[in-house]
C-alpha positions as CSV (number, residue, x, y, z in Angstrom):
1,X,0.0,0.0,0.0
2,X,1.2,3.1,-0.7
3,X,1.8,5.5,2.2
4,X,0.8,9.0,2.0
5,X,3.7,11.8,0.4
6,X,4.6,14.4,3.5
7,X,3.4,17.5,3.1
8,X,5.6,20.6,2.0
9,X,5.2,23.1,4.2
10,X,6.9,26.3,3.7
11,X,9.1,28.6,6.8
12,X,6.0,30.9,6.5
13,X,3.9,28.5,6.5
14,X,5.8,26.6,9.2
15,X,5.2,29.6,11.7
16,X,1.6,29.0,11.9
17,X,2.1,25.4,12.3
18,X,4.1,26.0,14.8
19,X,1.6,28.2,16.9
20,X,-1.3,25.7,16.2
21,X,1.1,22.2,17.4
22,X,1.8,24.7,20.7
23,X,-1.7,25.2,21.2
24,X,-3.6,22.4,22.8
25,X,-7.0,23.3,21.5
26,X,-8.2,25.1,18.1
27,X,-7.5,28.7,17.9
28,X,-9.3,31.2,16.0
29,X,-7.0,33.6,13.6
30,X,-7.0,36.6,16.0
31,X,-4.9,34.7,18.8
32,X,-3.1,33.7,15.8
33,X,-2.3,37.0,14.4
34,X,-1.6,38.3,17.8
35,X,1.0,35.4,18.4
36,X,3.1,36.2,14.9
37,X,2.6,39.8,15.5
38,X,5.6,39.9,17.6
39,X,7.4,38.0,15.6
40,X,6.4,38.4,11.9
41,X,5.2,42.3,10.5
42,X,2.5,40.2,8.6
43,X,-1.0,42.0,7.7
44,X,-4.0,40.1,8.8
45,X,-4.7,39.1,4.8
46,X,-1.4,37.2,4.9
47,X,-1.9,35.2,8.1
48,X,-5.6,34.6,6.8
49,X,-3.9,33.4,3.8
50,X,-1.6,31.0,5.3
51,X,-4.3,29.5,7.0
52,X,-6.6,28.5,3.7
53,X,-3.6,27.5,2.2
54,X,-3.0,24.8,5.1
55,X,-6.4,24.0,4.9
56,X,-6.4,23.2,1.7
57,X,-3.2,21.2,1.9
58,X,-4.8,19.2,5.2
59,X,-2.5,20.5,7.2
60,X,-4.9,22.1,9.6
61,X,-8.6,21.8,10.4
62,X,-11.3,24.6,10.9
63,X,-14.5,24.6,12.6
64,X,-17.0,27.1,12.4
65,X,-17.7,29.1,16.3
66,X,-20.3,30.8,15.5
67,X,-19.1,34.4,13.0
68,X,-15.4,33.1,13.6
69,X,-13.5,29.7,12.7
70,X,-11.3,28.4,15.0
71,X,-7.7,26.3,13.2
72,X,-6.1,23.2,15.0
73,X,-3.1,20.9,13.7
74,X,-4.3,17.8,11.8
75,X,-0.6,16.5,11.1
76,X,2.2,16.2,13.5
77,X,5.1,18.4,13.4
78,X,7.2,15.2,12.6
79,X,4.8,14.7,9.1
């Protein structure tokens, strides 16, 4: 059977990750904007891009909270 290719996740990418394997419950993009903010000089769009683009690789997984969505891992970091 063929296993699964790993994803490709690039270093901006990989600072999201990072914030969401830390976290041990789904976050919504506002604590993760305000986590990169000292860090990164990223505009909201950007992070909120990052985020769809995980998404759509699998990476992460959203659920709706009412107006907001809130992002978790789905992957290990070691994936």
């Amino acid at each position: 059977m063929k296993q699964p290719s790993p994803l490709s996740i690039p270093k901006a990418e990989w600072a999201v990750m990072e914030i969401l394997w830390e976290s041990q419950e789904a976050i919504s993009s506002e604590q993760i904007i305000a986590q990169l903010a000292s860090e990164q000089s990223w505009s909201e769009g950007t992070v909120r891009s990052l985020l769809s683009r995980l998404a759509k690789q699998g990476a992460i997984e959203t659920e709706r909270d009412g107006r907001r969505f809130l992002y978790r891992a789905s992957c290990e970091r070691a994936d």
